[in-house]
C-alpha positions as CSV (number, residue, x, y, z in Angstrom):
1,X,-3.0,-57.7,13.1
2,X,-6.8,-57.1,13.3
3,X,-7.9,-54.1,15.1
4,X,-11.1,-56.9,16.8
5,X,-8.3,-59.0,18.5
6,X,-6.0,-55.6,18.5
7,X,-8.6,-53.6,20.5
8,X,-9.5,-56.6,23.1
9,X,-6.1,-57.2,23.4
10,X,-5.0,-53.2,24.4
11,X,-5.5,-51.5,28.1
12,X,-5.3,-48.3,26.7
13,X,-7.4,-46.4,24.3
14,X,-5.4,-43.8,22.1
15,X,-7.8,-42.2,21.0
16,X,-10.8,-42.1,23.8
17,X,-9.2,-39.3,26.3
18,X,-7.8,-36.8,23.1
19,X,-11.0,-37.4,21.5
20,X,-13.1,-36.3,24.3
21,X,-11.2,-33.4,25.7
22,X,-11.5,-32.4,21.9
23,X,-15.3,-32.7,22.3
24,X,-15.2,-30.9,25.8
25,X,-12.9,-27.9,24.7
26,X,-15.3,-27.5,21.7
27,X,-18.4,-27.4,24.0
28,X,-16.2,-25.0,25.6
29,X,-15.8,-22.7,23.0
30,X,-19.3,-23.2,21.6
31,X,-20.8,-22.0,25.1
32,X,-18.3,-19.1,24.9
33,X,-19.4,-17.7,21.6
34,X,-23.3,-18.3,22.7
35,X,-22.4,-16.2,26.0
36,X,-21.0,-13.3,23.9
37,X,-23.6,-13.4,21.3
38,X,-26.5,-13.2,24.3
39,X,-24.5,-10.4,26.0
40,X,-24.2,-8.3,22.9
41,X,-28.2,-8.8,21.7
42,X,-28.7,-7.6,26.6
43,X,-26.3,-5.0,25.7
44,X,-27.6,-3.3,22.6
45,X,-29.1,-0.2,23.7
46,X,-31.9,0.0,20.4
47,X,-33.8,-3.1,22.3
48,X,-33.8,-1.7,25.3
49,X,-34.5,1.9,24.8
50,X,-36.7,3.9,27.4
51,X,-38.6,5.9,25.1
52,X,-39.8,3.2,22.6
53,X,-43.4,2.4,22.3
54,X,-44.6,-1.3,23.5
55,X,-45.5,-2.2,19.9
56,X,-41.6,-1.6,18.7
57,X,-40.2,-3.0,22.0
58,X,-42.5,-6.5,21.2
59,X,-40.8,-6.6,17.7
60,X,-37.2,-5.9,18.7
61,X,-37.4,-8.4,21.2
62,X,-39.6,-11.0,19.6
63,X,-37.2,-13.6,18.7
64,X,-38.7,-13.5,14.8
65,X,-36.6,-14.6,11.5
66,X,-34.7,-10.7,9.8
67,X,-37.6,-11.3,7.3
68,X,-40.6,-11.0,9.5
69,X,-39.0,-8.6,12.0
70,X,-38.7,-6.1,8.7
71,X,-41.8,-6.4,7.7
72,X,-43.1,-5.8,11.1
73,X,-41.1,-2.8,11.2
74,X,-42.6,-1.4,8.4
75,X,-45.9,-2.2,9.6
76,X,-45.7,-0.7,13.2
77,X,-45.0,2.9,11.7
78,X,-48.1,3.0,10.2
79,X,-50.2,2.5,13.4
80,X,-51.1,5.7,15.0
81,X,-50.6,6.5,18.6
82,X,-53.9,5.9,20.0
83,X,-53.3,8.7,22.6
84,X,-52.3,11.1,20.6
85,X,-54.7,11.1,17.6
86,X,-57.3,10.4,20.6
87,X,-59.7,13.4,20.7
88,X,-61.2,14.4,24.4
89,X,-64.8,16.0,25.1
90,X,-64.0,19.3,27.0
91,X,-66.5,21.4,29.4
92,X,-67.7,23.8,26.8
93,X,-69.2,20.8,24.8
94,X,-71.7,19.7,27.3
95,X,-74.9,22.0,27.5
96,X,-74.1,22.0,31.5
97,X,-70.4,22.3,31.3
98,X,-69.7,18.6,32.0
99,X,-68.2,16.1,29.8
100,X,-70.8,13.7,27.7
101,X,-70.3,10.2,29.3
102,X,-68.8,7.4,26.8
103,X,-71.2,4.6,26.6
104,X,-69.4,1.2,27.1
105,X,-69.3,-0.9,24.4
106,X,-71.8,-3.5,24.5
107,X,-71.7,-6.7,22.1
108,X,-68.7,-5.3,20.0
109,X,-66.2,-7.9,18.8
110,X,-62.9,-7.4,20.6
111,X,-63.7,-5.2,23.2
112,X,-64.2,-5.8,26.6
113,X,-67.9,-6.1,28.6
114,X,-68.8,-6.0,31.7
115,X,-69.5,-9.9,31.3
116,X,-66.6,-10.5,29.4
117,X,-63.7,-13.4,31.6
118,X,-60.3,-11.3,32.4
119,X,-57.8,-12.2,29.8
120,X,-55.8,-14.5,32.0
121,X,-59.0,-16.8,32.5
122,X,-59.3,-17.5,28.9
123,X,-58.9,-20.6,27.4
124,X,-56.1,-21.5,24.9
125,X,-57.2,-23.3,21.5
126,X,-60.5,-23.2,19.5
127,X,-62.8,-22.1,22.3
128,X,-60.4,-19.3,23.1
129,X,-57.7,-16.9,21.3
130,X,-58.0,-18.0,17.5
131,X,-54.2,-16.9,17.6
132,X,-52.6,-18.7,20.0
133,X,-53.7,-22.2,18.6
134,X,-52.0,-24.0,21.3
135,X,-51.4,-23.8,25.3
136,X,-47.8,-21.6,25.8
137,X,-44.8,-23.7,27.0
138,X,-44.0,-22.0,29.9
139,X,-45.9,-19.2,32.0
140,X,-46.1,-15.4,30.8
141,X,-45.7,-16.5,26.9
142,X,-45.9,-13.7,24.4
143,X,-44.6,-15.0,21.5
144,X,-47.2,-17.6,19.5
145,X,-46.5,-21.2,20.7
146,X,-47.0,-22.3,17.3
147,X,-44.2,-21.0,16.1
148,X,-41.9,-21.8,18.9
149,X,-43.1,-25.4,18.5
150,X,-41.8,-25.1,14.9
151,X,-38.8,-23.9,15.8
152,X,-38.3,-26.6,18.4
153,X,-39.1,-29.7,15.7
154,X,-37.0,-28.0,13.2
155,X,-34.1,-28.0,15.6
156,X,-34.7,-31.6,16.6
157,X,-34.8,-32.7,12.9
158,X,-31.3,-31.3,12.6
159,X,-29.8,-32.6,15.6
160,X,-31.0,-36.6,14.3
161,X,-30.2,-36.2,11.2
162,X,-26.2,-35.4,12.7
163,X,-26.4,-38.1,15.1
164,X,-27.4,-40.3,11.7
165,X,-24.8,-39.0,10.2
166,X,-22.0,-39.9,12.9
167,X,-23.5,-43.2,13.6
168,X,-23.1,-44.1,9.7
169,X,-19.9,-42.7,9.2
170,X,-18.2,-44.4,13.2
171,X,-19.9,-47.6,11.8
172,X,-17.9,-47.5,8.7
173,X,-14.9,-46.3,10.8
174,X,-15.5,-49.7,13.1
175,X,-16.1,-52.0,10.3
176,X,-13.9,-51.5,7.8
177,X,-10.7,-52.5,10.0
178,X,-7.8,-51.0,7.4
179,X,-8.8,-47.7,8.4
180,X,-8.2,-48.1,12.3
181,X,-4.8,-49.6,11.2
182,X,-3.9,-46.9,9.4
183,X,-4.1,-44.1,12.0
184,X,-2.5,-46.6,14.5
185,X,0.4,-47.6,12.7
186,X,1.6,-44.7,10.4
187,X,3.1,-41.4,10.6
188,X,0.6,-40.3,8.2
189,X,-2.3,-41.5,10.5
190,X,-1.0,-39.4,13.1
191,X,-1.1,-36.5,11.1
192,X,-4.2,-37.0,9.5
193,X,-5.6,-37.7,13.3
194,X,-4.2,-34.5,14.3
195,X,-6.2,-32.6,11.1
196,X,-9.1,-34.3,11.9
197,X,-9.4,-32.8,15.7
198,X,-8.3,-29.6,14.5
199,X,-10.9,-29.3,11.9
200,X,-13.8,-28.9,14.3
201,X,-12.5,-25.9,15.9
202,X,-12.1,-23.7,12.5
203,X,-15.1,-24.9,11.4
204,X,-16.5,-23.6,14.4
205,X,-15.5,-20.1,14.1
206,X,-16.9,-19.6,10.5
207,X,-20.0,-21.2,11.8
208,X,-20.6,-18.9,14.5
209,X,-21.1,-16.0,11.9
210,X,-22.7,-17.6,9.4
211,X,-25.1,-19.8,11.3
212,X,-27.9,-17.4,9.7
213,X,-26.6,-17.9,6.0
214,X,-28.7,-20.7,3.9
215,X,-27.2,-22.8,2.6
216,X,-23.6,-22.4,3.6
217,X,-24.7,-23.1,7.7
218,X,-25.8,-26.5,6.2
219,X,-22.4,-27.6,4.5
220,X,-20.5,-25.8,7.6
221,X,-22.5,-28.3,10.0
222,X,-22.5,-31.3,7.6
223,X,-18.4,-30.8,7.5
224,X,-18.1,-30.5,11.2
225,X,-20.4,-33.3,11.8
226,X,-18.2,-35.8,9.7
227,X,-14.9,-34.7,11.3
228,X,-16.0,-35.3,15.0
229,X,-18.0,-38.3,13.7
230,X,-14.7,-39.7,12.3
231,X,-12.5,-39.0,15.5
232,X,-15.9,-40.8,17.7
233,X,-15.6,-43.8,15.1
234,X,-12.0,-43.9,15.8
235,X,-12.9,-44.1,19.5
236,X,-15.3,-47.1,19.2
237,X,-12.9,-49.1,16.9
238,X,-10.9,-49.7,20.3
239,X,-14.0,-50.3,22.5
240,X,-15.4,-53.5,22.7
241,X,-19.4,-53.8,21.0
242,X,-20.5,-54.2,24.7
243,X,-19.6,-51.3,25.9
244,X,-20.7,-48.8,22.9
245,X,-24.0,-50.7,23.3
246,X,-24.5,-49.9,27.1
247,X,-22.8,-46.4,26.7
248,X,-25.4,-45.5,23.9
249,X,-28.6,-47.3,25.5
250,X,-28.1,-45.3,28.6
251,X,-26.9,-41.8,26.7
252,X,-30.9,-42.3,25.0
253,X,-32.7,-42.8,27.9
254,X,-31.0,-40.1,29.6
255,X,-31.7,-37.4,26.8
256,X,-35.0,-38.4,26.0
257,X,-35.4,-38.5,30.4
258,X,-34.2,-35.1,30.6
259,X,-35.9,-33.4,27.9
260,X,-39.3,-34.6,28.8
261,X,-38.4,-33.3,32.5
262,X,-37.1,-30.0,31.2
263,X,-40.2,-29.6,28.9
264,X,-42.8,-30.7,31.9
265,X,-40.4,-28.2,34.2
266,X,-40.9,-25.3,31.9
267,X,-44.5,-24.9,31.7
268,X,-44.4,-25.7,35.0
269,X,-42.7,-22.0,35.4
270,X,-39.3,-23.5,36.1
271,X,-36.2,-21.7,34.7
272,X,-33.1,-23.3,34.7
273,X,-30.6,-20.0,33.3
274,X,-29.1,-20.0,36.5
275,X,-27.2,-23.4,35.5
276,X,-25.4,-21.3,33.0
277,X,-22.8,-20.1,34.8
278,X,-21.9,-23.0,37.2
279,X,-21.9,-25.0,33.8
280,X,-19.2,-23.0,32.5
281,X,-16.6,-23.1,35.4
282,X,-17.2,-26.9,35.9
283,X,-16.7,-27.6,32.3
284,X,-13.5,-25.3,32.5
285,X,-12.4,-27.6,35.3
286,X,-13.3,-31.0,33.4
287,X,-10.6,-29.4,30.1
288,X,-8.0,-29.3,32.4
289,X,-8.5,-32.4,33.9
290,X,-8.8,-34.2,30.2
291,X,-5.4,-32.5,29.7
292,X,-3.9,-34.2,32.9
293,X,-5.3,-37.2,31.8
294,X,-3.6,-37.3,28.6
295,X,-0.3,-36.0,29.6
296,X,-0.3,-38.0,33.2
297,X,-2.1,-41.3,32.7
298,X,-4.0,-41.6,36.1
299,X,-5.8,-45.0,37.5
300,X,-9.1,-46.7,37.0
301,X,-10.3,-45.6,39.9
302,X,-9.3,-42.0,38.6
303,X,-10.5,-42.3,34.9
304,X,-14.1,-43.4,36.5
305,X,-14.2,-40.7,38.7
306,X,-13.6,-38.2,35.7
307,X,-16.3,-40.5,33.5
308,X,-19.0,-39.9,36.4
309,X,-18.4,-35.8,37.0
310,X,-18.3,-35.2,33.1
311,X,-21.8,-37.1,32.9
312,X,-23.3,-35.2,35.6
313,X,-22.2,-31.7,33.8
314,X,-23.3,-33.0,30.6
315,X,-26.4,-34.0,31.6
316,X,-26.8,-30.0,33.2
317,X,-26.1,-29.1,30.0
318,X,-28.8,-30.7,28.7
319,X,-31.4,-29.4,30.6
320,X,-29.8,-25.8,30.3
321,X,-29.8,-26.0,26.4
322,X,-33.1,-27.8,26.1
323,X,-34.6,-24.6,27.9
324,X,-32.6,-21.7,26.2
325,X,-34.1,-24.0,22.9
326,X,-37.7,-23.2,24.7
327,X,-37.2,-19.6,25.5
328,X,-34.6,-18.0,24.4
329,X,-32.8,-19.3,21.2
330,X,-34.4,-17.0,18.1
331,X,-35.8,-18.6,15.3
332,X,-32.5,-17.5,13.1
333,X,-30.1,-19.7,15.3
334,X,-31.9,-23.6,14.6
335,X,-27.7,-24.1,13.7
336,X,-26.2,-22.5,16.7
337,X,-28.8,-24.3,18.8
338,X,-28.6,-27.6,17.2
339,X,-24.9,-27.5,17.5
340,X,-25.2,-26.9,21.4
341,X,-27.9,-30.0,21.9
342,X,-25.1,-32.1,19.4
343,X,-22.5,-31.3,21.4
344,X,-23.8,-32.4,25.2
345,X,-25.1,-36.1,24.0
346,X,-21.9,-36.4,22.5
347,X,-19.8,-35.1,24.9
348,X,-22.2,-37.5,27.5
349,X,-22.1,-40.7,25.5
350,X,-18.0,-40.2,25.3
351,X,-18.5,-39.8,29.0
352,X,-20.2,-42.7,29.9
353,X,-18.0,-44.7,27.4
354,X,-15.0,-43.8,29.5
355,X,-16.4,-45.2,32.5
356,X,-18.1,-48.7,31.1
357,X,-14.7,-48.8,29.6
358,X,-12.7,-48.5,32.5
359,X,-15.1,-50.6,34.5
360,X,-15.3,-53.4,31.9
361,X,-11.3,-53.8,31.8
């Protein structure tokens, strides 16, 4: 039988609510890790030491690459402490027992005159601060926005080229027909399907610790990429081409919507780290209703209900990671944080698949 007239033919999806309560729990876990990972970097008591000077404090908290951060180590050792290598005139010096006045520095290059603008008045870009090169995302921005920009595109390259990589390898799911069959129809297919979701979550692990490590974060991401790519095609073999075309329209114009907004919001002094927490519990809330769903089958009415709530909490998620990727993600985790972006517009187009599927049957 044909898995076209097979899938039009069918009520029920095999594979859509396993699949995304796979995708959910690994969000899960992902968010987990990150939460640990933050509160062990809060919690380290050589960044937050009293008695450090503010040049080590910028470079322990700067979120730099382990490269850069040692060699700023080594340089900040070498600058003396102006106020102790500072020498004071003292009474005896002056003929009348006073102190000599210190003329103010008057047409000196980098120091401050009386007709100089206060530094928060000066412009950003080539008529102001040679270093900054470009305006800061978001208010009270130390680190250079150049960088940070880098680190943003380089993050974004990596999340497109994964979802390339799982529309590619769903299509060939989808089209070539045999395959669908297989994992339907045999005892082998089952196991293989039950592999495949498993997959995700030890790749996961092994990820988290080496997500600094070149190349072997690349060939960790491309394998967990292909495995939740394959159990998504498996998904879409069962779904009729309307509904994956509607599900992903509206999953672009939602990302693309919500990372402009979170982007204008940002340098617009908004913070959005308080989502974090509400996230969590909600998305602990959504597992266990996925696992309901697939051991007690509920209604349409239900399954569209669970589509809509998992849409809204993805879409938080969106916004939440798209401003930890403008302030707080270091440079060293463009893996951990392109994993966490991957993720939620999976996670939401599975969403919104559920409920144009449930609607359109």
């Amino acid at each position: 039988m044909e898995i076209g007239k097979y899938a039009t033919r069918v009520h029920h999806n095999p594979f859509m609510h396993p699949v995304h309560a796979v995708a959910v729990f690994l969000l899960l876990v992902h968010d987990a890790m990150a939460r640990s990972a933050r509160s062990c970097h809060v919690a380290n008591p050589e960044a937050t030491a009293p008695h450090t000077s503010d040049i080590t404090r910028s470079i322990e908290t700067f979120p730099l690459p382990s490269t850069q951060r040692n060699k700023l180590s080594g340089i900040k050792s070498k600058i003396p402490n102006p106020i102790e290598t500072a020498t004071f005139p003292s009474h005896s010096d002056h003929p009348q027992g006073l102190p000599s006045p210190i003329p103010k520095p008057r047409g000196i290059v980098g120091r401050p005159t009386d007709s100089s603008p206060p530094m928060w008045n000066q412009p950003f870009g080539k008529n102001g601060d040679v270093e900054s090169g470009a305006r800061p995302l978001y208010p009270m921005m130390l680190e250079s926005p150049e960088l940070r920009w880098g680190f943003i595109r380089k993050v974004y390259s990596i999340v497109a080229l994964q979802l390339l990589l799982t529309i590619a390898v769903a299509a060939v799911v989808v089209t070539v027909r045999p395959i669908a069959t297989f994992f339907v129809t045999t005892t082998a297919g089952l196991a293989l399907y039950i592999v495949l979701i498993i997959i995700p979550f030890i790749i996961l692990c092994p990820l988290y610790y080496y997500h600094q490590r070149h190349p072997v974060n690349y060939l960790l991401l491309g394998i967990f990429t292909v495995t939740l790519a394959f159990a998504i095609g498996l998904t879409c073999a069962f779904t009729s081409g309307k509904v994956i075309l509607e599900a992903v329209i509206l999953t672009a114009a939602v990302v693309v919507g919500l990372t402009l907004y979170t982007f204008w919001a940002a340098k617009r002094g908004q913070d959005f780290n308080f989502l974090g927490p509400f996230l969590f519990g909600a998305l602990i809330v959504l597992m266990v209703f996925a696992l309901i769903q697939i051991l007690f089958p509920l209604g349409k009415i239900s399954v569209m209900i669970y589509g809509c709530l998992a849409a809204i909490i993805f879409c938080g998620y969106i916004v939440y990671d798209t401003d930890n990727l403008i302030k707080r993600f270091t440079y060293d985790e463009y893996i951990w944080a392109a994993v966490s972006l991957y993720l939620d517009i999976v996670n939401l187009f599975l969403a919104l698949l559920t409920v144009f599927r449930a609607a359109d049957s």
